[in-house]
C-alpha positions as CSV (number, residue, x, y, z in Angstrom):
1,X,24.8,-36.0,-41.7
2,X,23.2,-34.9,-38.2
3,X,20.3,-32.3,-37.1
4,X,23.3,-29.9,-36.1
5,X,24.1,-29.4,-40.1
6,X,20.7,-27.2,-40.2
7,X,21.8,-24.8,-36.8
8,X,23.8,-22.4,-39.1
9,X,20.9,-22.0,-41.5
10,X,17.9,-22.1,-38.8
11,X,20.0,-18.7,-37.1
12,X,20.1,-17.4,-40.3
13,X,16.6,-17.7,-41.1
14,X,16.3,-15.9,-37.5
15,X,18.7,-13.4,-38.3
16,X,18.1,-12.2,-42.2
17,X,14.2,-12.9,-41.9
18,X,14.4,-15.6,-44.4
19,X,10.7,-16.4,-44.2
20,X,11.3,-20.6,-43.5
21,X,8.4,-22.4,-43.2
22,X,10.1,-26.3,-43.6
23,X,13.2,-27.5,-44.6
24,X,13.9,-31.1,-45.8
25,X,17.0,-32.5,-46.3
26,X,18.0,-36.1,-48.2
27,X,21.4,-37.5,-48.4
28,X,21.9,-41.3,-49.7
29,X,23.1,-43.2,-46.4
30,X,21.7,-40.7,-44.2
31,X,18.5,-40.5,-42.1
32,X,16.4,-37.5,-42.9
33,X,16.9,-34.4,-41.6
34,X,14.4,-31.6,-41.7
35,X,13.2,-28.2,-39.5
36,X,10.0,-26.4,-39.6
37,X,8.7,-22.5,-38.1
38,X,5.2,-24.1,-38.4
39,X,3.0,-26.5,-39.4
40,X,3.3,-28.1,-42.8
41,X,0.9,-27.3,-44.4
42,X,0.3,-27.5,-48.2
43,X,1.2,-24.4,-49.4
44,X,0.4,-22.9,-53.5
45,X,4.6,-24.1,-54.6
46,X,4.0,-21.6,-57.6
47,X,6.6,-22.1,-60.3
48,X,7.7,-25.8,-58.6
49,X,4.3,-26.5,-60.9
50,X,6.2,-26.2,-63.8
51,X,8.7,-29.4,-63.2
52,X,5.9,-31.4,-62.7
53,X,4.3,-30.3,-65.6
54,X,7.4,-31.1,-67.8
55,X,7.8,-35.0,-66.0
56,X,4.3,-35.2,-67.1
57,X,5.3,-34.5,-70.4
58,X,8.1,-36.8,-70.4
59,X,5.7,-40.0,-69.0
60,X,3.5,-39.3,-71.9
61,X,6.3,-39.3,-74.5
62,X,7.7,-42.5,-73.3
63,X,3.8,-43.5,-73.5
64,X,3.8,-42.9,-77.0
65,X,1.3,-40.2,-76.9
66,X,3.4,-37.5,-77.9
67,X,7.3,-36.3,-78.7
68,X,9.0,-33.5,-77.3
69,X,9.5,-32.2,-81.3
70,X,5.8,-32.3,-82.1
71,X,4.5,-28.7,-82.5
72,X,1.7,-27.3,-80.7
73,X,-0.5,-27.1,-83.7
74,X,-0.2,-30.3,-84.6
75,X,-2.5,-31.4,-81.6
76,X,-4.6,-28.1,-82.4
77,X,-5.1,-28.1,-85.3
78,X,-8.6,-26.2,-85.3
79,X,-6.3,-22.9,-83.9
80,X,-4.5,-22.9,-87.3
81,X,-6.9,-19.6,-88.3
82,X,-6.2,-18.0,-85.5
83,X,-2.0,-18.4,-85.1
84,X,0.1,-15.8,-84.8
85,X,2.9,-16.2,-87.9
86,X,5.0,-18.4,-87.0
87,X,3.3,-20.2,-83.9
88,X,3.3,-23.3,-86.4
89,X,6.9,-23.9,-85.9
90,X,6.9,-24.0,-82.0
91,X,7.4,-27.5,-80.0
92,X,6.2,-28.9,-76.8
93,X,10.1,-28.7,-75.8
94,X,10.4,-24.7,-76.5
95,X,7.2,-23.8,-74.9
96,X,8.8,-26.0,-71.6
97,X,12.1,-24.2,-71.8
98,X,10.7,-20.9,-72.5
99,X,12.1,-20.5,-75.7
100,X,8.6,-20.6,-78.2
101,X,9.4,-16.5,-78.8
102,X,5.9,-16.0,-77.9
103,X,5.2,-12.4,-76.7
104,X,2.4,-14.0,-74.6
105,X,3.3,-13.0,-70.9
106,X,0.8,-15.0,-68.1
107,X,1.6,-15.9,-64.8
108,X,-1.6,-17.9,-62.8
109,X,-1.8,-15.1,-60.5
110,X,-3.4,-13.2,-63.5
111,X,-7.0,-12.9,-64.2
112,X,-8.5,-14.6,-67.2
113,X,-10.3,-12.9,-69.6
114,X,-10.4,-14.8,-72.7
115,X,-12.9,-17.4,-73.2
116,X,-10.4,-20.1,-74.2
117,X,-6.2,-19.1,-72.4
118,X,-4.5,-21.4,-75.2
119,X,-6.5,-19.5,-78.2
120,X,-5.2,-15.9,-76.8
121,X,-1.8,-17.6,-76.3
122,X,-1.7,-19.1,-80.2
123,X,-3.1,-16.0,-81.3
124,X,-0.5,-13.7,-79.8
125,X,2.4,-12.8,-81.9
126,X,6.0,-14.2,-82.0
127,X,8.9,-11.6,-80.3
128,X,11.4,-13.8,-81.4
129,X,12.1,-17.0,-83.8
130,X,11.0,-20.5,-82.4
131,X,14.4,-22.0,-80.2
132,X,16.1,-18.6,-80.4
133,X,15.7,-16.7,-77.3
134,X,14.4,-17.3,-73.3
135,X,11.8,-15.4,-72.2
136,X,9.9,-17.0,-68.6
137,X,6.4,-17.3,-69.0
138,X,3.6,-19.6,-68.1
139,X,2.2,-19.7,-70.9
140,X,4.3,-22.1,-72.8
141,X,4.0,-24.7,-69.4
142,X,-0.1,-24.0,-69.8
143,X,0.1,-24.8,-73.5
144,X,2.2,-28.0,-72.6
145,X,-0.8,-28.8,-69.7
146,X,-3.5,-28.7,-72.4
147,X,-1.3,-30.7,-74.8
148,X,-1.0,-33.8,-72.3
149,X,-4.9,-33.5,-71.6
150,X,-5.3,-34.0,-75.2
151,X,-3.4,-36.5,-75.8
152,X,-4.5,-38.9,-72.8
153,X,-7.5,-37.7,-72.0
154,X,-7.0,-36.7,-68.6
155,X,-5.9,-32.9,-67.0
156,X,-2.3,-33.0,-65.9
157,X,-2.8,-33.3,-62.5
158,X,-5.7,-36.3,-63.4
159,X,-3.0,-38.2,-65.4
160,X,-0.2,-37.8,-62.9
161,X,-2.4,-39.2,-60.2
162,X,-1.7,-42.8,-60.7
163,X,1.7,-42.4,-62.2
164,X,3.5,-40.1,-59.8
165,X,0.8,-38.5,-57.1
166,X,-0.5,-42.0,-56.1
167,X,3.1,-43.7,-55.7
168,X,4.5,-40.8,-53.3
169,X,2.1,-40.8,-51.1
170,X,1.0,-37.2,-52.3
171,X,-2.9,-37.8,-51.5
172,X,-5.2,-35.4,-53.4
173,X,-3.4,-32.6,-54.0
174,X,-5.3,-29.1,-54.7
175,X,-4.3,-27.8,-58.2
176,X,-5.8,-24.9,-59.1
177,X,-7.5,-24.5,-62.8
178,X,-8.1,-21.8,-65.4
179,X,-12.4,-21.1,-65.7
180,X,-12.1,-24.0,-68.6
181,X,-11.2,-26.5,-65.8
182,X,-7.4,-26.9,-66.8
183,X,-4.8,-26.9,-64.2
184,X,-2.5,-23.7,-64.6
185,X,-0.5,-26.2,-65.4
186,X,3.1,-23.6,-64.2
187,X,2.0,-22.9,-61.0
188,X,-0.8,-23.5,-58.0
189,X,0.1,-26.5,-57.2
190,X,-0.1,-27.4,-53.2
191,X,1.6,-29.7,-51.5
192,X,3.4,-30.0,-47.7
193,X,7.2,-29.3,-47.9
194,X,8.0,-33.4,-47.0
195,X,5.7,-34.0,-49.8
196,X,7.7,-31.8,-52.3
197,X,10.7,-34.0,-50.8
198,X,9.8,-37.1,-52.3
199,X,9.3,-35.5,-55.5
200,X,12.7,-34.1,-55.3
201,X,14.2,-37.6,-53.9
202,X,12.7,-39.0,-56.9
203,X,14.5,-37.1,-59.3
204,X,17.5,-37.5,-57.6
205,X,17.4,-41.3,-57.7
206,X,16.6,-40.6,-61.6
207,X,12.9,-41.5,-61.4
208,X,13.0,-44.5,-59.4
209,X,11.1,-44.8,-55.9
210,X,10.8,-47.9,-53.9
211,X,11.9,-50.2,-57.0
212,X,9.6,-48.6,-59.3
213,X,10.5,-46.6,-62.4
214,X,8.0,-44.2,-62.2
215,X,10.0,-41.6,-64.4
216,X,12.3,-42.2,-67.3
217,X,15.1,-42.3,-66.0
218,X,16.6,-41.1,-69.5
219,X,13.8,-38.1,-69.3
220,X,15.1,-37.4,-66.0
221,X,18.6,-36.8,-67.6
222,X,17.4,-34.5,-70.3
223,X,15.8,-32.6,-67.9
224,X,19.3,-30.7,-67.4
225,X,20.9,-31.8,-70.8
226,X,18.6,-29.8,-72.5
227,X,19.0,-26.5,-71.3
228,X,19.0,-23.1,-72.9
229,X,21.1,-19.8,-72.1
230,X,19.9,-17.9,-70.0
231,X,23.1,-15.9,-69.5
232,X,21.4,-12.8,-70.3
233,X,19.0,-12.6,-67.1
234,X,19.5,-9.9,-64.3
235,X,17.5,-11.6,-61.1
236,X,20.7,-12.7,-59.9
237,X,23.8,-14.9,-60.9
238,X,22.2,-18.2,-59.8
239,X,20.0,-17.4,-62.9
240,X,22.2,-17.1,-65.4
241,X,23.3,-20.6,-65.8
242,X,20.6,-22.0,-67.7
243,X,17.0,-23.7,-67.8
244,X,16.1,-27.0,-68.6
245,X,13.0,-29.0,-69.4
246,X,11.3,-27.3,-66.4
247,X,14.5,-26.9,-64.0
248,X,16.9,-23.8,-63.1
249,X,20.5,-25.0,-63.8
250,X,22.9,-24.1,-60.6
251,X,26.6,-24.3,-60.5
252,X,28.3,-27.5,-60.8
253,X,25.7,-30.4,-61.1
254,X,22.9,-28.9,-59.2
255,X,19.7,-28.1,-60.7
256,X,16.9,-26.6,-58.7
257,X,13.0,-26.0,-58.8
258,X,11.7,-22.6,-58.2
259,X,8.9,-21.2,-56.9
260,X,8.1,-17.6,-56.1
261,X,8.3,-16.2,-52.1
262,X,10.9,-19.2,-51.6
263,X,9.9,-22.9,-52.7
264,X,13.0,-24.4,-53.4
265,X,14.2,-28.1,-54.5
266,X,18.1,-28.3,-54.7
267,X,19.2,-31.5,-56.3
268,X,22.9,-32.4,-56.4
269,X,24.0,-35.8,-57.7
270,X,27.3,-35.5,-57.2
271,X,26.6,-35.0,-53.1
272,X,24.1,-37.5,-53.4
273,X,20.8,-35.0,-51.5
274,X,17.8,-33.0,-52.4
275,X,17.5,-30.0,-50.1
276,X,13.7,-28.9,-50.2
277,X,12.6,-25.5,-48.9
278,X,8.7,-23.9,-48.5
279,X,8.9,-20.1,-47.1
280,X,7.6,-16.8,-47.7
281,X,10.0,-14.0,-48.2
282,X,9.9,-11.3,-50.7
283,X,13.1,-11.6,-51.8
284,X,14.0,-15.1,-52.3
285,X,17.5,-14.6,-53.2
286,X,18.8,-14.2,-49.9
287,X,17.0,-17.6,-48.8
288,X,18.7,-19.5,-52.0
289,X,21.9,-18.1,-51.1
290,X,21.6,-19.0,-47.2
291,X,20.6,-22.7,-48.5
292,X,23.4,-22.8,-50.8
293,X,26.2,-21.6,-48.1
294,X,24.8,-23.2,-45.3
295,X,23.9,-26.4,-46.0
296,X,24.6,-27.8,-50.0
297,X,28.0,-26.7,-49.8
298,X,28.6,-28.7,-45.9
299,X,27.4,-31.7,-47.8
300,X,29.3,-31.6,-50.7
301,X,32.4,-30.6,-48.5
């Protein structure tokens, strides 16, 4: 793998308007390669927030502090009153893979009015049954957020610090909060696009980094394992193949994180790399389908 694999996409980015602002690129056995249009800064990774989020939830379970089958309530039990029928059945792993059936629909880019996010959130009624249809929100990654800060005592981004943030080299990292002080938990995170890299190297070598298991490695797996149909959606095909515990399931064994205007993390074990884009374009689909073309399928070939 050389600097020339990225001339194909870097003219395409030049040509379509992709919006590139960095590009990283891992392979085992290779040095790595990466491209900017600009400085790297930290930029908001929007719905990238939402993996982290879900490995945070998988540290605490294999902490003991929590199971992926325990239901929201259970660690809230004060919001009992105010549920919405049948809230009381839904688990920290259907609000992750966006399959609680809430009718709740919050992004972080949405003013809050509500005193209290989670209340309005329990209190808002079910569209579907509990586990029986996708619908992407963030409310069921917010939920998850508060979940973990009960639990430990610590926000998410507090309780990563020492068990992922502090290992990679990720120093400080801005995450925004609702007016409660809670991280959004599914989005404004900010990190550089090298930073995002590790992250992504880090799942690709199933959790380890420099000899330390700093994710379960089995969480890691179940990350994709666990994923729900999403065969239904009409964004585009690279949609339709299903979302995990926090991950968009691509074809073959890729999985990706996503992140509105163009923050992309490709992982592909079976080529071995982690392909991580920041950018700003409007439509992003373009940009995932350049990344794909141009460079995942040169090093899987």
């Amino acid at each position: 793998m050389t600097a020339e694999l990225l001339d194909d996409f870097l003219q395409a980015n030049r040509d379509d308007e992709l919006g590139l602002y960095g590009i990283c690129v891992h392979q085992d056995g290779s040095p790595l390669i990466e491209a900017r249009t600009r400085s790297d800064d930290r930029v908001n990774l929007y719905s990238v927030s939402k993996t982290f989020t879900s490995v945070a939830l998988g540290m605490a379970a294999a902490e003991g502090r929590l199971s992926l089958d325990d239901r929201l309530l259970d660690h809230f039990p004060e919001l009992r009153a105010i549920a919405a029928d049948g809230v009381e059945g839904v688990t920290l792993r259907q609000l992750t893979t966006m399959t609680s059936g809430t009718s709740h629909e919050w992004f972080a880019d949405v003013r809050i009015d509500a005193a209290d996010l989670l209340h309005e959130i329990v209190a808002a009624p079910l569209s579907a049954p509990p586990g029986t249809a996708f619908s992407y929100t963030g409310s069921g990654p917010y939920a998850v957020g508060r979940v973990i800060a009960r639990v430990t005592g610590a926000d998410v981004r507090a309780y990563l610090m020492p068990r992922l943030f502090a290992p990679l080299d990720l120093h400080n990292p801005a995450w925004h909060t609702c007016p409660n002080g809670y991280p959004f938990a599914e989005s404004d995170l900010f990190l550089r696009t090298h930073e995002l890299a590790r992250f992504a190297q880090l799942l690709l070598q199933n959790g380890e980094w420099e000899g330390r298991q700093l994710v379960p490695a089995d969480y890691v797996r179940r990350m994709t394992a666990e994923a729900v149909d999403t065969s239904d959606l009409d964004y585009g095909g690279r949609w339709t193949h299903g979302y995990g515990l926090g991950v968009w399931i691509d074809e073959g064994d890729t999985y990706r994180m996503d992140g509105r205007y163009g923050q992309y993390a490709l992982i592909s074990p079976s080529a071995r790399a982690a392909i991580t884009v920041t950018a700003h374009v409007e439509d992003d689909r373009k940009l995932l389908e350049a990344l794909h073309r141009l460079v995942l399928n040169r090093l899987e070939g």
